[in-house]
C-alpha positions as semicolon CSV with decimal commas, in nm:
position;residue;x (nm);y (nm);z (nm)
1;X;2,300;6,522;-2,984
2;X;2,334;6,486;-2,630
3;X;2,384;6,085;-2,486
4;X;2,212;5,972;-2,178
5;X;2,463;5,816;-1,976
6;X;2,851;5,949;-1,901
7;X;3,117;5,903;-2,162
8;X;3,495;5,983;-2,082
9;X;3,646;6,304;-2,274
10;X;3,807;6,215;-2,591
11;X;4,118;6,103;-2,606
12;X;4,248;6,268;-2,947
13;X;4,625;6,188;-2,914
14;X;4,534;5,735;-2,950
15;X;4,189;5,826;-3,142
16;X;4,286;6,108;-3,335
17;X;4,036;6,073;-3,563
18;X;3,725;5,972;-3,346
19;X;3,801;6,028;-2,985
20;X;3,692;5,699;-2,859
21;X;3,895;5,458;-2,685
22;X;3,858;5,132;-2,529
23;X;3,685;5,294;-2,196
24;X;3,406;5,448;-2,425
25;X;3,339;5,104;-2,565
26;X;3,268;4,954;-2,206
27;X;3,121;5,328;-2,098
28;X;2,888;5,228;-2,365
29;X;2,800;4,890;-2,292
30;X;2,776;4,970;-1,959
31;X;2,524;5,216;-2,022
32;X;2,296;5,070;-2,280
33;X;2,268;4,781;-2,048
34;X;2,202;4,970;-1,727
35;X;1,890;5,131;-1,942
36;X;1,773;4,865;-2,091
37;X;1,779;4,638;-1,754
38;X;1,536;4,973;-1,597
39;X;1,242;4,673;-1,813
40;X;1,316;4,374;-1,671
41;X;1,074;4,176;-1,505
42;X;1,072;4,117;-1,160
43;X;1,307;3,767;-1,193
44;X;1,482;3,920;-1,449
45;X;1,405;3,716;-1,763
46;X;1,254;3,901;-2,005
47;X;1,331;4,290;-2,026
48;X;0,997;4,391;-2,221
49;X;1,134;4,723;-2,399
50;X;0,855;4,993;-2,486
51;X;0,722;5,001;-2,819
52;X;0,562;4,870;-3,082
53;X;0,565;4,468;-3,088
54;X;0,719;4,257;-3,333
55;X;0,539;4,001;-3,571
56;X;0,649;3,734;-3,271
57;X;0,425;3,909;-2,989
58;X;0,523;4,039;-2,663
59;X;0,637;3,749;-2,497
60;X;0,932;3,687;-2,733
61;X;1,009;4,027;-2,757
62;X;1,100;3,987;-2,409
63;X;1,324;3,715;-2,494
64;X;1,512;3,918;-2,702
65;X;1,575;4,142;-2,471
66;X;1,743;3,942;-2,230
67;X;1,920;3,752;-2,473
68;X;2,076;4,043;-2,711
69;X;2,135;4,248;-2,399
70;X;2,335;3,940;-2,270
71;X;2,506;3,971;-2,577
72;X;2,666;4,267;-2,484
73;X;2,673;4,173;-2,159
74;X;2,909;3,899;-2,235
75;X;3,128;4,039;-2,447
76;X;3,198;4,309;-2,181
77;X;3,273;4,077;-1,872
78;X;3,468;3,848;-2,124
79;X;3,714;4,078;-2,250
80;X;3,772;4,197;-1,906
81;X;3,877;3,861;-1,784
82;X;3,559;3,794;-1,536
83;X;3,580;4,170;-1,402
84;X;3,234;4,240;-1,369
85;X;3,173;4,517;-1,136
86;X;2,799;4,601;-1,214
87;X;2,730;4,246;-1,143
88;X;2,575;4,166;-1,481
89;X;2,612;3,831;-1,455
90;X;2,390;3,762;-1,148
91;X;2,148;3,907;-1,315
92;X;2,146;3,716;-1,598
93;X;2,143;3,415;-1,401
94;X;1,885;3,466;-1,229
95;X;1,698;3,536;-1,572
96;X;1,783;3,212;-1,687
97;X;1,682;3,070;-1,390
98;X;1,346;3,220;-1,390
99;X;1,266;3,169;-1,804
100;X;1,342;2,815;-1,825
101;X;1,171;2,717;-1,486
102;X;0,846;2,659;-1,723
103;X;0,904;2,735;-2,017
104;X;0,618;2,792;-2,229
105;X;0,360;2,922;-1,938
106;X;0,178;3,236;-1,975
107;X;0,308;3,391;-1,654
108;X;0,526;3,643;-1,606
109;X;0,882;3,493;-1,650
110;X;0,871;3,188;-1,849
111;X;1,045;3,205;-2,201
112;X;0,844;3,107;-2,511
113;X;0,929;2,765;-2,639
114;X;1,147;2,709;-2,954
115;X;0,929;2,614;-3,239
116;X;0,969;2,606;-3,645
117;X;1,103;2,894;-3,832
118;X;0,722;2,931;-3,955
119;X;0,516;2,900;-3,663
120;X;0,703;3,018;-3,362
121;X;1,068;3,076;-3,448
122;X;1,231;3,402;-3,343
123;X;1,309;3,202;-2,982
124;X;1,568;3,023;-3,177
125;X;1,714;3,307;-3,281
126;X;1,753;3,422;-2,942
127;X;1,910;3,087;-2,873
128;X;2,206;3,185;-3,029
129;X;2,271;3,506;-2,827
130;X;2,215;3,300;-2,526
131;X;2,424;2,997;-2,613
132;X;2,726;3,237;-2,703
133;X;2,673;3,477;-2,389
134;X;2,674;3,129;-2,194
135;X;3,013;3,016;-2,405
136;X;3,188;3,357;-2,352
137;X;3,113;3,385;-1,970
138;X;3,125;3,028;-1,902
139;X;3,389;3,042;-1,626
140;X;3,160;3,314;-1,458
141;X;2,790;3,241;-1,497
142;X;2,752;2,877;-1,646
143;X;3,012;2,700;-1,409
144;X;2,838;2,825;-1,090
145;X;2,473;2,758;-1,193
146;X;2,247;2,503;-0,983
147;X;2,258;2,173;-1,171
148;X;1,969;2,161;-1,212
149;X;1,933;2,508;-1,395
150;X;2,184;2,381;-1,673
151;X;1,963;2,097;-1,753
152;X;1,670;2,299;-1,812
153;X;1,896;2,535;-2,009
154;X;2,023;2,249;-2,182
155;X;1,667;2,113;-2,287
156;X;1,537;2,470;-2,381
157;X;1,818;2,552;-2,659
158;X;1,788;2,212;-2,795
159;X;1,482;2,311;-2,916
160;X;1,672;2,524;-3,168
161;X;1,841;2,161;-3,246
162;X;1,489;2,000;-3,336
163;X;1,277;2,246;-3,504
164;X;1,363;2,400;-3,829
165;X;1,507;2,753;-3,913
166;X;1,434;3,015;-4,189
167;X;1,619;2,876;-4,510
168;X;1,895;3,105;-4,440
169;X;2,178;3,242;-4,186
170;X;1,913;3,105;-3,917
171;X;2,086;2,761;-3,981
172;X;2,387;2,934;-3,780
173;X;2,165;2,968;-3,488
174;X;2,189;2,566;-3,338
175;X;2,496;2,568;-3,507
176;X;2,572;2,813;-3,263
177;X;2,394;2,643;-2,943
178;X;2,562;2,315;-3,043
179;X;2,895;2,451;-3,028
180;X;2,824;2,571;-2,702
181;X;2,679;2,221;-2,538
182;X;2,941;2,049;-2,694
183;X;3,189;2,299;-2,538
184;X;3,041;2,183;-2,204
185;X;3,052;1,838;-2,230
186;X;2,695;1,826;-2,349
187;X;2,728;1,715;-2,702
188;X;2,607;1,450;-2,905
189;X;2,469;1,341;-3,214
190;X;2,205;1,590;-3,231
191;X;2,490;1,877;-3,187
192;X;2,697;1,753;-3,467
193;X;2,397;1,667;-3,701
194;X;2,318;2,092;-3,661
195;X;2,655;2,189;-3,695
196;X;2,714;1,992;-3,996
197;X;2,421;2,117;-4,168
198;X;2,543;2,433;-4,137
199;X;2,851;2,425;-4,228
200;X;2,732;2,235;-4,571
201;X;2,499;2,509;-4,619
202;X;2,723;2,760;-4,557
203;X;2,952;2,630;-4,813
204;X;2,689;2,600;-5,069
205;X;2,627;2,978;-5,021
206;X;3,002;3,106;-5,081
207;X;2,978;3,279;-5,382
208;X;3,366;3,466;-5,353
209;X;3,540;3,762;-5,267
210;X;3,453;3,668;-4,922
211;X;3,079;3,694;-4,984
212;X;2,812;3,442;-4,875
213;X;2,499;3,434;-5,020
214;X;2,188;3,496;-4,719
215;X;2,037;3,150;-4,848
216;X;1,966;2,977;-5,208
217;X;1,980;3,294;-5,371
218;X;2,098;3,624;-5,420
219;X;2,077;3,822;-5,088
220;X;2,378;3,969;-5,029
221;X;2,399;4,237;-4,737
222;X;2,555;4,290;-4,371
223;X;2,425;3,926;-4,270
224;X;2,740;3,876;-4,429
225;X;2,970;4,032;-4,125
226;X;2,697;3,988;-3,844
227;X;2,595;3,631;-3,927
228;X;2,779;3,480;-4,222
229;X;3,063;3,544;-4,127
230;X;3,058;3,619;-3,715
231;X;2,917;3,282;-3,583
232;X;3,149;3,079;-3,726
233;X;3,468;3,290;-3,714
234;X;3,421;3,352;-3,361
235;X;3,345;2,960;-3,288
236;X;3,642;2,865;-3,454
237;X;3,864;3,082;-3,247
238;X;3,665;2,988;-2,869
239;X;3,732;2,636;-2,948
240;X;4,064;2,688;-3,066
241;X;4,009;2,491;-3,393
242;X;4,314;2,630;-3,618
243;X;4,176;2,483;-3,896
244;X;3,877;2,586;-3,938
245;X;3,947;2,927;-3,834
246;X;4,186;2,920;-4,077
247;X;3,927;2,819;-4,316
248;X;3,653;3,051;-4,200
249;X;3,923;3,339;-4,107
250;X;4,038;3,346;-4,476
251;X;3,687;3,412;-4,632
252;X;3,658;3,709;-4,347
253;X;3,980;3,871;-4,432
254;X;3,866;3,829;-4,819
255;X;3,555;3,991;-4,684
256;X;3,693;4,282;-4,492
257;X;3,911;4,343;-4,806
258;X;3,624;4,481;-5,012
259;X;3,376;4,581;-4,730
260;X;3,642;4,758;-4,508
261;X;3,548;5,041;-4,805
262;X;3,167;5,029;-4,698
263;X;3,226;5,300;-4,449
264;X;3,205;5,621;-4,493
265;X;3,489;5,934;-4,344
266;X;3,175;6,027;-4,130
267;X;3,176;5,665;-3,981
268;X;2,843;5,557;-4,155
269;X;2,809;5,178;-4,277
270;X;2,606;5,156;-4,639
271;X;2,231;5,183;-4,586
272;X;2,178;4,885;-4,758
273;X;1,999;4,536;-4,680
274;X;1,766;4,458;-4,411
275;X;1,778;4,457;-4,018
276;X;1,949;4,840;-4,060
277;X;1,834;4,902;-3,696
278;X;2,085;4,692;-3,603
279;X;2,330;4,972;-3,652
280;X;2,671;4,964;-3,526
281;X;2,649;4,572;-3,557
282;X;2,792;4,682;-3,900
283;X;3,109;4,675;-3,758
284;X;3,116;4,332;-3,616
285;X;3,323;4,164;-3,875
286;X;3,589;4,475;-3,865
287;X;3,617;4,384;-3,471
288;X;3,639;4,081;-3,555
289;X;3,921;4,043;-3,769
290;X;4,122;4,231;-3,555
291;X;4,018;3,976;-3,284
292;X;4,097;3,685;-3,479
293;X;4,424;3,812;-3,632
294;X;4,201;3,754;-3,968
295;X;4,187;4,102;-4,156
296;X;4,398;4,302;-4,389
297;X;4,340;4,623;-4,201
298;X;4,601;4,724;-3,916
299;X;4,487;4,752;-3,588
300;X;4,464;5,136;-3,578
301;X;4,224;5,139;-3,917
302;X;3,983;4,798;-3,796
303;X;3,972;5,082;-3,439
304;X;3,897;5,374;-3,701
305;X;3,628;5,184;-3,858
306;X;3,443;5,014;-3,526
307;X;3,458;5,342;-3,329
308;X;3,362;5,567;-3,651
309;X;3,061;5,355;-3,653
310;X;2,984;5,345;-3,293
311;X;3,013;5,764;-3,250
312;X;2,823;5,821;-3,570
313;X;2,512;5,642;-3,428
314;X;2,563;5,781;-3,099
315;X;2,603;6,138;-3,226
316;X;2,297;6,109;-3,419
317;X;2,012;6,018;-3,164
318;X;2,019;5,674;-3,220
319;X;1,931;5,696;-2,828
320;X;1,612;5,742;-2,668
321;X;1,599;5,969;-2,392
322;X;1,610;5,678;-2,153
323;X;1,914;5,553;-2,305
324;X;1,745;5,279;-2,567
325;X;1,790;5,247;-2,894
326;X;1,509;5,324;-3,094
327;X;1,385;5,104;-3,394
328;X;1,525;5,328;-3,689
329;X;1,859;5,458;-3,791
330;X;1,926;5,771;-3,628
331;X;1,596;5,835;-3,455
332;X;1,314;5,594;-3,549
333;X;1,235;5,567;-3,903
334;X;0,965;5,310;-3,969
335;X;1,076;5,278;-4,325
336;X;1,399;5,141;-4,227
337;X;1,194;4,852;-4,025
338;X;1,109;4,518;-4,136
339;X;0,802;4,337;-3,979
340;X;1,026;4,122;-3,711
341;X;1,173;4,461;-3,579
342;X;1,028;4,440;-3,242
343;X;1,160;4,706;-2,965
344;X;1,459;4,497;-2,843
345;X;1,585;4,389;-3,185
346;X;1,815;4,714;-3,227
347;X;2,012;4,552;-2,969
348;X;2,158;4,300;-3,258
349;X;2,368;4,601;-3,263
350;X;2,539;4,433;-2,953
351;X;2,748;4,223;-3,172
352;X;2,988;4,503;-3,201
353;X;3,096;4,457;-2,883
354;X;3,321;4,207;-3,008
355;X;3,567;4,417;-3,049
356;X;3,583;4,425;-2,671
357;X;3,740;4,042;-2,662
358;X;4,077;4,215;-2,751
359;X;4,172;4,307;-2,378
360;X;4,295;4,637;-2,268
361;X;4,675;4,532;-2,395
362;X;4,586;4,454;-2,773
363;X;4,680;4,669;-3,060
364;X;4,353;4,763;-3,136
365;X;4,358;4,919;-2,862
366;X;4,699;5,058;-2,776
367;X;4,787;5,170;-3,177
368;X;4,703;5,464;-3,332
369;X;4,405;5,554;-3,500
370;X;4,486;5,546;-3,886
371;X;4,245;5,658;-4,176
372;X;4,005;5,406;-4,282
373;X;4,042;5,347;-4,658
374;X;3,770;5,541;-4,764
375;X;4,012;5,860;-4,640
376;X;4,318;5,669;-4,781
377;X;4,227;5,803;-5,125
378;X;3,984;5,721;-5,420
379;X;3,895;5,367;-5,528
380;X;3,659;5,185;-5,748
381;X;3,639;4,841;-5,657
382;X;3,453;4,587;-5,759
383;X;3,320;4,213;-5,646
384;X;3,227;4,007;-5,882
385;X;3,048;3,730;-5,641
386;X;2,816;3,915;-5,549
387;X;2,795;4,159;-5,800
388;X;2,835;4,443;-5,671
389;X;3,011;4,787;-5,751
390;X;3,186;5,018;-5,481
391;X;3,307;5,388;-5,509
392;X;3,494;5,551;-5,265
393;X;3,607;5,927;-5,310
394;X;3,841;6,058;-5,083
395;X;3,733;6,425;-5,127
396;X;3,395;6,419;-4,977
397;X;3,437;6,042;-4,794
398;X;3,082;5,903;-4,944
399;X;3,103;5,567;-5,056
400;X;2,848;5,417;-5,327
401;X;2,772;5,066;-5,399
402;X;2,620;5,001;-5,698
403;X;2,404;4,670;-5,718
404;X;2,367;4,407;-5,989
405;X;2,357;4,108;-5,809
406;X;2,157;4,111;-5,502
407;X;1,804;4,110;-5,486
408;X;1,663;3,933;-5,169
409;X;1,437;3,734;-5,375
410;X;1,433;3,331;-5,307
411;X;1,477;3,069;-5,602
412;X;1,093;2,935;-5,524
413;X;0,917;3,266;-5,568
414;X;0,823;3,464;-5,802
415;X;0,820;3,805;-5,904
416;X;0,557;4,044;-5,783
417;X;0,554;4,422;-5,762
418;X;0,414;4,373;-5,438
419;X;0,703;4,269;-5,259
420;X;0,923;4,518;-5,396
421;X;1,169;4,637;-5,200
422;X;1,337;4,966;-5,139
423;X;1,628;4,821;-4,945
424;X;1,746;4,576;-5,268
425;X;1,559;4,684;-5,557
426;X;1,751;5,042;-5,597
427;X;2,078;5,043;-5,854
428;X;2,277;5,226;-5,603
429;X;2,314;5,314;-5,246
430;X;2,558;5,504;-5,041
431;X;2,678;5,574;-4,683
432;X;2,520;5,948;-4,735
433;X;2,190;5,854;-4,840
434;X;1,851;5,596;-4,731
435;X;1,608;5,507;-5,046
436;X;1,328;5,660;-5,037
437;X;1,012;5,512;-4,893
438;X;0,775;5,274;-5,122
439;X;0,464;5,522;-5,169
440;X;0,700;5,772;-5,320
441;X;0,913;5,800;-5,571
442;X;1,227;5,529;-5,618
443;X;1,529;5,688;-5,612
444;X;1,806;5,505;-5,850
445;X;1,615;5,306;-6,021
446;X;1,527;5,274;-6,410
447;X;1,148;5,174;-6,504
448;X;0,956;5,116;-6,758
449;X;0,582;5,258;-6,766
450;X;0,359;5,069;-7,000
451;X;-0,003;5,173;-7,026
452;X;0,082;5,452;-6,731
453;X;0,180;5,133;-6,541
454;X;0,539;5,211;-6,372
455;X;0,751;4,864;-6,342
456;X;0,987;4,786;-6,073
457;X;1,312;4,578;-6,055
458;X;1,270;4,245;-5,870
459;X;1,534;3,924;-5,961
460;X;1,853;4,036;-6,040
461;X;2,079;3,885;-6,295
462;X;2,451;3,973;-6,248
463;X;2,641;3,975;-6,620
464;X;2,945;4,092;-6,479
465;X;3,191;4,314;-6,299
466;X;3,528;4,411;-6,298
467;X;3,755;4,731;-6,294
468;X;4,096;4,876;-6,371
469;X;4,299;5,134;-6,233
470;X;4,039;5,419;-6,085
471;X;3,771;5,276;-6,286
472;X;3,515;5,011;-6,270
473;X;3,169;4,874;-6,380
474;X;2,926;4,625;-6,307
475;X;2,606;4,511;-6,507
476;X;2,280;4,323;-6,471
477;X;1,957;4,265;-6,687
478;X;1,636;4,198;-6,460
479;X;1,262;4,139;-6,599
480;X;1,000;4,485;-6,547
481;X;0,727;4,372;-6,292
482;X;0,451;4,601;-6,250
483;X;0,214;4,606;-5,953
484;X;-0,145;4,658;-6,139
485;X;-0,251;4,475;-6,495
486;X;-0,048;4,179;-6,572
487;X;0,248;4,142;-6,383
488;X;0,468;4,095;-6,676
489;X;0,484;4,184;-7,060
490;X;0,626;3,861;-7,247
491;X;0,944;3,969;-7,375
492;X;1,017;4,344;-7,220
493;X;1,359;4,289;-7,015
494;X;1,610;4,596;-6,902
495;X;1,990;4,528;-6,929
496;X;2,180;4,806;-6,738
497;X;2,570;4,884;-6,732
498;X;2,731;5,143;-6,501
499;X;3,056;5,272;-6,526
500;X;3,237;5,465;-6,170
501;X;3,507;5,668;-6,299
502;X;3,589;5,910;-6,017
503;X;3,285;6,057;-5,860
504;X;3,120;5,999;-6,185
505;X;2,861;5,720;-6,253
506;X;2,829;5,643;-6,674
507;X;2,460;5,448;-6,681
508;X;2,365;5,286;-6,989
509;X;2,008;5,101;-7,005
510;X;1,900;4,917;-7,280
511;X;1,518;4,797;-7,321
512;X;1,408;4,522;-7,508
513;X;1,054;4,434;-7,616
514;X;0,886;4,739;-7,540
515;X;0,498;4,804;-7,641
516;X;0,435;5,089;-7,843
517;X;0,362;5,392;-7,673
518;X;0,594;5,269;-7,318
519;X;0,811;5,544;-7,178
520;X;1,135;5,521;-6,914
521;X;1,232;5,718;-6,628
522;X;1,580;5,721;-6,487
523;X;1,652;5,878;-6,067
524;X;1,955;5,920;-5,965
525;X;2,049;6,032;-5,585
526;X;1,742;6,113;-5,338
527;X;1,894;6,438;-5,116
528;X;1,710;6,684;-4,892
529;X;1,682;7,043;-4,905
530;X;1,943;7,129;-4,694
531;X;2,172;6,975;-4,983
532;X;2,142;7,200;-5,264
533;X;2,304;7,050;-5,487
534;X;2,530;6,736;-5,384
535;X;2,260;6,491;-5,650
536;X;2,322;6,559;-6,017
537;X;2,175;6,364;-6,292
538;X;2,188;6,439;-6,677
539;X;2,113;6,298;-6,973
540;X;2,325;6,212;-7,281
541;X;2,121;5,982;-7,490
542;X;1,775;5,882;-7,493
543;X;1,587;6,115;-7,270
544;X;1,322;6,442;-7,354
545;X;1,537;6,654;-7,261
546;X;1,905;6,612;-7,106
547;X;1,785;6,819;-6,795
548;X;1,594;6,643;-6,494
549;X;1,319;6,724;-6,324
550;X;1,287;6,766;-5,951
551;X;1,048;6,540;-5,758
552;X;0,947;6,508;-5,409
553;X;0,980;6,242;-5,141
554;X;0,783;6,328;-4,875
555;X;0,846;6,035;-4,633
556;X;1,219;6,171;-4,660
557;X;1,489;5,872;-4,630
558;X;1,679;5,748;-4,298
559;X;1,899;6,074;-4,361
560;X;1,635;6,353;-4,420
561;X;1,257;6,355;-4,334
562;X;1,227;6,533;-4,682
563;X;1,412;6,470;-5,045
564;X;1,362;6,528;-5,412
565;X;1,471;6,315;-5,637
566;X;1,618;6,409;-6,026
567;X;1,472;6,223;-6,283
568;X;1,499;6,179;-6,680
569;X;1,245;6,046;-6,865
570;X;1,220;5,944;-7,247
571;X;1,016;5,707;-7,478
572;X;1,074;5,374;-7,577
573;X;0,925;5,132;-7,809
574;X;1,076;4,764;-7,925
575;X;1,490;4,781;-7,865
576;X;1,580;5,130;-7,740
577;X;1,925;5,269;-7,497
578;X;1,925;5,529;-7,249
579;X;2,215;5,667;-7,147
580;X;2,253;5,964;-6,835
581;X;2,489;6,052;-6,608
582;X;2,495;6,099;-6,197
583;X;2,665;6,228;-5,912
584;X;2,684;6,220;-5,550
585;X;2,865;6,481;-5,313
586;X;2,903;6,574;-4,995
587;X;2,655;6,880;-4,871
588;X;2,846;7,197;-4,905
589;X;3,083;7,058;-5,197
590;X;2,958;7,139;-5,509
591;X;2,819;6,863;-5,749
592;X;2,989;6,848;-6,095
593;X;2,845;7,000;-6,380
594;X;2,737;6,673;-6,587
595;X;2,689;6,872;-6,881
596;X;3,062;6,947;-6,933
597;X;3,236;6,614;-6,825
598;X;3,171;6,441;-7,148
599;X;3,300;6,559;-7,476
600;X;3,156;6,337;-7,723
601;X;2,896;6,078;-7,705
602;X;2,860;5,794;-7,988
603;X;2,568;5,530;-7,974
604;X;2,544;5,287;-8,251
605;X;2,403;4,931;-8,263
606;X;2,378;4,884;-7,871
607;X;2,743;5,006;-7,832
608;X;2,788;5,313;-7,647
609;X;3,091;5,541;-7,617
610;X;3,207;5,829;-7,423
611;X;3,503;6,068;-7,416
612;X;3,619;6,260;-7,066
613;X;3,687;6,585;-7,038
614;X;3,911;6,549;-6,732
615;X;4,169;6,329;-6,903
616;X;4,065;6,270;-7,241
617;X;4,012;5,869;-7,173
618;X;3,735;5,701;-7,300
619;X;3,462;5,404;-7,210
620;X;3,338;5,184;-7,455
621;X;3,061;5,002;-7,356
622;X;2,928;4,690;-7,575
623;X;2,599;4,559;-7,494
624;X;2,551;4,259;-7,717
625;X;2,799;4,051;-7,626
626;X;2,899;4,294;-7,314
627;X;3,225;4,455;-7,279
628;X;3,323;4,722;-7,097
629;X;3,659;4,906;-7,128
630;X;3,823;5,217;-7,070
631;X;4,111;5,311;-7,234
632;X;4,351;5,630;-7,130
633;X;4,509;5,832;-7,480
């Protein structure tokens, strides 16, 4: 698709691979900021994006637009050392100017107060995109403001300082505006109360592998690289702290290690998580690393990656025609939304611009592009910590993650069918597919029907992960909530175990405590009908019939405004195991006939065991106590 604003040609002998060089990276800054400034008010201090508004209501909508645009904004004069020749920066002074005359007022400029997380918190964070705009351009902007305007700035983002954030990454937001007063001369012990907090929190959250949990509990998703990891990576290296960038840095360049391999050959980050209109932001902590010297990649694979990311989006009409981005993934795409997503909150996406602090001279600029490891070849890797599963095949570039240990579900609440969610609930995800839409029916996902009741899968409880030489696995057990009756049946619990080996996904379910009369249904990969057949799903044990069925999605995912899904389905009654396999390949490749890649198939007293055609090996899966292994003849 066509994109609203001049781009230079391709350069294909650096970017052989994408095309995109440094100079698209500021073309595109330059002009997502040049629409987005086309809603500004009249003094420049909120930039009130069309659309529909967030939970937080006009006013802080606005906010966000000046602050994530300043983002970007920042990142762009920064890594050009001050060179600012659309003379952003004026304007964003006089925005800051304007919204902290009065802050508060109901007038036309004045930015919302910072309140608690609960009552009137998305100001704060905003904070932090202002704070770290301030801290990048400081030489530029900050230095040459009116006394009297840094004071006022000063009291507005303490409020992030005194009022309390969500009980998650939001605790990075004053960290954030403390390290910036404090880099001004403007600390005290209010600053290092909020950066200490953090940074105990943030501690408390490392779960390994370079993965932080969002919060007390299991949330793991690309907060990681755009929060969890970016805030206090990239204050380490402004302040020049060595050791606590070397710290921080090592946890990111654990972190790239394993999620380097969440993007696809077509440049697509896993739809996964919340916030997914933020986009290209995936690509933050790959920037990053490369920034920071903190990253296993080379330069020419971290520029693969970033750029991949960027073009795909771009490619894809993640642009309005006025040069916006839209709330949604490639167009918009409501079900990709969460109720924050107001029309300035794509531009989160900003934080990819990071990659634009490496000046024109740096290596991940001047090298060339190499493959990103995706295209190196086929890997199955898995990460314990958080309990996840990838699979990366070199053939058709799609990379799946398969998930057994995030959830998105806090340690205080409890589990409902009502706030079920297609983003963390599902078994598996990919970077060629979107879950489909609650209303229709779940893609990956095993449940239990009791009474005609379908259950879905809140709390997640990781048992394990680990993987050998092209093979890997991963396994869970959660607790079947259902949305109408009683919530629960005492008892009735679903362990699950798959097994990547190649393109090929071994799942093995096991219920426990099931009513007479309760039947299971197993989906595999949601695809639309332009993809005849790159989903495949079949049944080896357990199911009606070893055949699926085709059903339809008819809110589509992010991908496709239409899919079907496959699904087996079986009875079950007390202690039962289910075993099917899946597959997911590229449109135009075709999918592997399930029905001949297993020779022999031996269930007995909750141990299951297959033989492969390809190669003869075989994977023995023990559910009680669990052990998975995979032995070669």
């Amino acid at each position: 698709m066509s994109i609203p604003f001049e781009l230079p040609a391709d350069d294909r002998d650096i970017s052989p691979r994408t095309g995109y060089t440094r100079a698209h990276w500021e073309a595109v800054a330059d002009g997502l900021l040049t629409a987005a400034w086309r809603w500004s008010t009249p003094g420049g201090a909120l930039l009130h994006l069309p659309g529909r508004p967030s939970r937080s209501g006009v006013r802080s909508d606005g906010l966000e637009g000046y602050a994530r645009t300043f983002l970007a904004a920042a990142f762009r004069v920064a890594g050009a050392g001050g060179d600012d020749p659309h003379h952003l920066l004026e304007r964003y002074a006089d925005g800051l100017a304007a919204g902290t005359r009065t802050p508060g007022r109901d007038d036309t400029e004045s930015w919302p107060v910072i309140l608690d997380f609960d009552v009137q918190g998305q100001p704060m964070v905003e904070s932090a995109s202002v704070a770290l705009g301030l801290r990048l351009t400081r030489p530029w902007l900050w230095d040459k403001l009116d006394p009297g305007v840094r004071d006022r700035t000063e009291e507005w983002l303490r409020g992030a300082l005194r009022h309390t954030p969500a009980p998650n990454n939001w605790y990075l937001f004053p960290y954030t505006v403390a390290g910036f007063l404090e880099s001004v001369g403007r600390g005290d012990a209010e600053t290092a109360a909020a950066r200490q907090r953090a940074l105990e929190l943030l501690e408390g959250w490392y779960r390994g592998d370079g993965w932080y949990a969002d919060g007390d509990g299991r949330a793991f998703d690309h907060y990681n690289g755009w929060a969890l990891h970016l805030y206090p990576v990239l204050d380490a290296h402004l302040s020049g702290d060595g050791e606590a960038l070397a710290h921080h840095g090592g946890r990111l360049r654990a972190h790239l290690d394993g999620f380097s391999l969440m993007f696809g050959a077509d440049g697509a980050p896993l739809h996964y998580g919340r916030s997914l209109t933020y986009r290209f932001a995936a690509s933050a902590a790959v920037s990053l690393g490369a920034v920071t010297g903190h990253t296993p990649l080379t330069p020419g694979a971290s520029r693969r990656i970033a750029s991949g990311s960027l073009r795909h989006f771009l490619d894809r009409g993640a642009l309005t025609a006025d040069g916006l981005l839209s709330l949604g993934w490639y167009g918009p795409h409501e079900a990709s939304l969460q109720e924050y997503s107001g029309p300035a909150s794509p531009y989160w996406a900003s934080k990819a611009f990071v990659a634009l602090l490496a000046p024109a001279g740096h290596a991940l600029w001047t090298d060339t592009e190499e493959p990103a490891p995706v295209e190196e070849a086929d890997r199955v890797l898995s990460l314990p910590g958080p309990g996840l599963l990838l699979q990366a095949t070199r053939a058709d570039g799609i990379v799946r993650l398969h998930n057994h240990g995030s959830d998105h579900v806090r340690p205080h609440e409890g589990e409902s069918a009502a706030g079920d969610d297609p983003h963390y609930g599902r078994q598996a995800y990919s970077t060629r597919t979107g879950p489909t839409a609650r209303g229709n029916v779940a893609d990956n996902h095993l449940s239990v029907e009791v009474g005609g009741r379908r259950s879905v899968r809140r709390r997640v409880h990781p048992l394990g992960a680990g993987h050998g030489d092209g093979w890997g696995w991963a396994a869970s057990w959660h607790r079947p909530v259902f949305a109408e009756g009683p919530p629960m049946v005492p008892g009735l619990r679903v362990e699950s175990v798959v097994v990547a080996h190649g393109p090929l996904e071994l799942r093995v379910h096991r219920v426990v405590g099931a009513p007479p009369g309760s039947r299971v249904a197993l989906t595999g990969w949601a695809t639309g009908p332009e993809e005849p057949s790159p989903s495949a799903l079949h049944g080896l044990y357990g199911w009606d019939a070893p055949a699926p069925e085709l059903l339809p999605a008819p809110q589509g995912t992010a991908r496709t405004p239409w899919a079907r899904v496959p699904r087996l389905t079986g009875g079950c009654e007390g202690t039962s195991v289910h075993v099917g396999l899946a597959a997911l390949t590229a449109a135009g490749r075709d999918a592997p006939r399930l029905s001949r890649v297993v020779t022999d198939v031996l269930v007995d007293d909750g141990t299951v065991e297959v033989v492969w055609a390809r190669d003869a090996s075989r994977t023995r899966v023990s559910l009680e106590p669990l052990e998975v292994r995979h032995t070669r003849p």
